[in-house]
N, C-alpha and C positions, 0 to 999 in steps of 0.2 A: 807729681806735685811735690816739690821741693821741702815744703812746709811738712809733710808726715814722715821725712828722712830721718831715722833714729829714735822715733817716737815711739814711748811705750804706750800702745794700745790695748785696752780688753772692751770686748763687744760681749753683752749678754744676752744669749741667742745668736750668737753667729753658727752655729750650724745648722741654720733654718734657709726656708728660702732666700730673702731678703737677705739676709746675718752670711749667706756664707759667700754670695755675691761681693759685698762687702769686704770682707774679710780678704778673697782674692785681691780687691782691689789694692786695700791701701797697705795689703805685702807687698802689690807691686812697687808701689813709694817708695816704699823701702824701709815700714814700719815692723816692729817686734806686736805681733799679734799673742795677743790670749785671749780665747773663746771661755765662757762660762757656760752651759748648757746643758740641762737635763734630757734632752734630745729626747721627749715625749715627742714634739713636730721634726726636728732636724733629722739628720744623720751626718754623720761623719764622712760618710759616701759624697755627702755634696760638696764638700772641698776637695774632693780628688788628691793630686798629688800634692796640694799646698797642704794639706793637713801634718805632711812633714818636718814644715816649717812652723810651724802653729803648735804655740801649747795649748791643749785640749783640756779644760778641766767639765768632769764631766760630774755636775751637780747642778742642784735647784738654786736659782740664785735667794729665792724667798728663804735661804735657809743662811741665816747673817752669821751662825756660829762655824759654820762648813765653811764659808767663803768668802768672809770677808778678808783673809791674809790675801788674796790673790789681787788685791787693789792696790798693794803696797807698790811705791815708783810708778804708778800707772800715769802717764798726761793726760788723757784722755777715756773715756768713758762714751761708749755707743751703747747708749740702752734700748734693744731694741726685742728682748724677752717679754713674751705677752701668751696669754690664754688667748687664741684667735683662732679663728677660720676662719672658710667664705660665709655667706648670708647665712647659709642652713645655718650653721654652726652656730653665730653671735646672736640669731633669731630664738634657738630652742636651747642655748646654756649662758642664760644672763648672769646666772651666779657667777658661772666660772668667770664669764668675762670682769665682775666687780674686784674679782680678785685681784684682777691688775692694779687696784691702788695700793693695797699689801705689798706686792712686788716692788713696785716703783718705788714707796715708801723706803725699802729694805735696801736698794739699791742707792739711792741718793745717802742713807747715811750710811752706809761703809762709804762711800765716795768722800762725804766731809771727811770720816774717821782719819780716810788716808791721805788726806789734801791732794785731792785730784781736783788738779783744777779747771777742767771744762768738762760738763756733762752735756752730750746730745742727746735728748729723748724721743726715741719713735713715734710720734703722733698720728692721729690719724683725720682725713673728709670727715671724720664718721664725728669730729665735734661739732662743725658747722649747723646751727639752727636749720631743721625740715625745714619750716615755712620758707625756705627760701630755695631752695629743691623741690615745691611741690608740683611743677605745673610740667607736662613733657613739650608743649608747643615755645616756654620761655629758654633762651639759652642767656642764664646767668652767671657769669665768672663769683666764685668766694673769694674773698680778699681778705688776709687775716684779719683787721679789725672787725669784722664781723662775726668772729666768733669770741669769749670774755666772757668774766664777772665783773666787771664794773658799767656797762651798760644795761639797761632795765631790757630784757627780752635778745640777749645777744648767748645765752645760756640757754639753750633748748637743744642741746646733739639729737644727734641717732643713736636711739635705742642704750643699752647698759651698757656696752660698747663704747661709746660715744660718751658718753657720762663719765668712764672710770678714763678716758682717754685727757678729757679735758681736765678732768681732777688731778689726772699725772703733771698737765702744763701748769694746773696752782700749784702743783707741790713743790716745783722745780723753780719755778717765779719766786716760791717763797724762803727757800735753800736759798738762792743769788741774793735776796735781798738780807737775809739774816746773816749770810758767812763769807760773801762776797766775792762767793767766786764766779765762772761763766757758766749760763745755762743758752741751750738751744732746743726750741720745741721744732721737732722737723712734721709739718704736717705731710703725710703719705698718701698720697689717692690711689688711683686702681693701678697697682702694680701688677704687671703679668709675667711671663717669663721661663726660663728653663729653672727647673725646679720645684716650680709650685704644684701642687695638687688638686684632684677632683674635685675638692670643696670649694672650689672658686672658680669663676664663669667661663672663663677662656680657657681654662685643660678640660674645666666639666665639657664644654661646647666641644671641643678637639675631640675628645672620648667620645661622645654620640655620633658625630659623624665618623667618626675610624668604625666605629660598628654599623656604620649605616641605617639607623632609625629610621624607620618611616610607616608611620607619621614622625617627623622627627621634634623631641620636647624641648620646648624654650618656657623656663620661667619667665609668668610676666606675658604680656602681648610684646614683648619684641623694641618698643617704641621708646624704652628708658634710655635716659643717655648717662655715657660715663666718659672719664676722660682715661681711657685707658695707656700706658706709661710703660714701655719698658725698661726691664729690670735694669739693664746696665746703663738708663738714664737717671734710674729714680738713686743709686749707689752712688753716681757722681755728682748728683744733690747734696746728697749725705756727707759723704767727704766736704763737700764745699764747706757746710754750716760747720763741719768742724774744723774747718781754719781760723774762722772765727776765735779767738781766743784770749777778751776783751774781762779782765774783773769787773765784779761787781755790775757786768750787762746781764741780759735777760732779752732774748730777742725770739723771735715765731716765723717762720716761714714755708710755705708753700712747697709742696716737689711733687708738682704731677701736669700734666699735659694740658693744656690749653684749649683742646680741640674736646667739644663737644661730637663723640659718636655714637651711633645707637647702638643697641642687643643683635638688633637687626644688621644690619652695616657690618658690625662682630662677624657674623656667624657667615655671611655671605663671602666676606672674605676669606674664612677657611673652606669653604665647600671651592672655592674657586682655587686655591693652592694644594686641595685634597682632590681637584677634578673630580668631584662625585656632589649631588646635591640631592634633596628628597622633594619627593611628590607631593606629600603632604607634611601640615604640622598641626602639634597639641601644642597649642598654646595657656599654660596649664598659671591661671588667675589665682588659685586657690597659694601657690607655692611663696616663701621670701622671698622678695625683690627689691627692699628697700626702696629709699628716694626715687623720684622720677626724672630729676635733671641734673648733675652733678660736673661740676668743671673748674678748673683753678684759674686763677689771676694768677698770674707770675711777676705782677709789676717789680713786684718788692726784689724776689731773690733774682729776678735778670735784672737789676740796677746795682744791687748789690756786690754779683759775682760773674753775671753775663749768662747764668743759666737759664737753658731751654730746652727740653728734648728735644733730641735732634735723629734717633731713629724713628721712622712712621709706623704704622699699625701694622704694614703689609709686609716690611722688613723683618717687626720685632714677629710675627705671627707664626712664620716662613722658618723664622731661625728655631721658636719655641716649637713648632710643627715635626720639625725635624729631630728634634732632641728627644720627643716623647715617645716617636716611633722609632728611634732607636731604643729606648727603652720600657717598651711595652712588654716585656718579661718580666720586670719589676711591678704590672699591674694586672691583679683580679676584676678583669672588666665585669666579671659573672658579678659583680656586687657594686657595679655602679652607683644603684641609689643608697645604697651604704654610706659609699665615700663620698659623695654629694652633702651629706649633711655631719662631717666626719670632721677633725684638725686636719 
């Protein structure tokens, strides 16, 4: 993409999963990356050999006197540092997750400070009102206008998570509107992918069948649906909205898959690329499982930029399958339920 040629880039939290994805990417452009990162979730390991080309600054961005010089000359700004995990995670540390408007907050004004003039902020599904994820038999597309504060009942997220998510898109609506520069809310769905960890459903899922469980445990009866997305579609989302680069806009959009799948559906498809499947299962009601039906409308950002994921579940599964089992040295399966509920 022509447009990131020369561009000074900083992503905050690029050496996370998502962030360092990224980060690979829009080197390949042909952009001057700097990563900001306290690498509590990253490593430096996940950029492999680009971390060469990459300046690394290895701090908390919530800390405005540490780092705010490293904005200076920056075009662009991918905000994508967050207190996050999978479900266990944002279900039993709400605090941590509120903290994210602290962050966000810290991050938006060194951005004014340094007149960077387009901030992307990592958003997440997790703003979309339940009530409209609650039913597993309905397959309802989210379409950004239904998530807001200016409609009466369009402000109900998911859980504190989802609340400190949607607080980052006012705070960033309201930076555009007062100082005029561009902001982009990138809503993220179910991201999967090389990189990510036990704490979220598709390596946790990878990991119990690599040990063979049986009974083998699915959070949830299985019948939830997500729009699962992989990583190197939801990156080329990302890059998109930051071409955008309009003063004084303010715009939201979508980056995740279209296709409503189940838990079920999920996990079939790794037993069948791991040739191995079990006899029985726990299906364990009691565990986080968030919303019941979750899927993007894409209308907006494919009119806008032509975007669509275009790798399938069985491609991105197959590739992420293969990465983890090369690197199954790097995990203590003895502590599974550990890292299930873990960043």
């Amino acid at each position: 993409m022509d447009f990131y040629k020369n561009k000074n880039v900083l992503i905050t939290g690029g050496a996370s999963f998502i962030g360092s994805h990224l980060s690979e990417l829009l080197l390949s452009y042909g952009s001057n990356i700097t990563i900001v990162d306290n690498l509590s979730s990253g490593s430096v390991d996940n950029l492999g050999d680009s971390s060469k080309e990459i300046k690394i600054v290895e701090k908390d961005v919530r800390n405005s006197e540490e780092t705010k010089r490293f904005y200076k000359d920056i075009d662009i700004v991918f905000n994508l540092a967050a207190q996050h995990g999978g479900r266990g995670f944002i279900d039993t540390h709400p605090v941590e997750c509120l903290n994210n408007m602290l962050l966000d907050n810290v991050v938006f004004d060194n951005c004014i400070d340094n007149s960077v003039g387009h901030i992307v902020h990592a958003s997440s599904a997790c703003v979309y009102p339940v009530n409209l994820q609650d039913s597993e038999n309905e397959r309802n597309y989210l379409k950004e206008e239904d998530a807001n504060f200016e409609q009466p009942g369009n402000a109900f997220p998911d859980g504190a998570y989802g609340w400190a998510k949607l607080m980052g898109e006012l705070q960033l609506s309201n930076y555009v509107k007062q100082y005029g520069i561009s902001g982009t809310s990138s809503r993220i769905f179910t991201a999967y992918g090389e990189r990510e960890n036990e704490s979220h459903a598709v390596i946790a899922l990878i990991a119990k069948a690599i040990l063979k469980l049986d009974p083998y445990p699915v959070w949830g009866n299985g019948q939830q649906t997500r729009n699962f997305t992989y990583v190197k579609d939801t990156v080329k989302g990302l890059a998109l909205c930051g071409s955008r680069n309009e003063n004084s806009s303010y715009e939201v959009y979508n980056i995740g898959s279209s296709n409503h799948e189940t838990v079920e559906e999920l996990y079939k498809n790794i037993f069948s690329i791991l040739d191995w499947e079990p006899k029985n299962f726990d299906f364990q009601l009691d565990k986080p499982v968030g919303v019941k039906s979750r899927a993007s409308d894409n209308t907006k950002i494919n009119n806008q930029f032509s975007w669509e994921p275009s790798i399938s579940l069985s491609e991105g599964l197959r590739n992420t399958i293969d990465w983890y089992l090369n690197n199954l040295d790097n995990v203590d399966l003895d502590k599974l339920e550990v890292l299930l509920m873990e960043r």
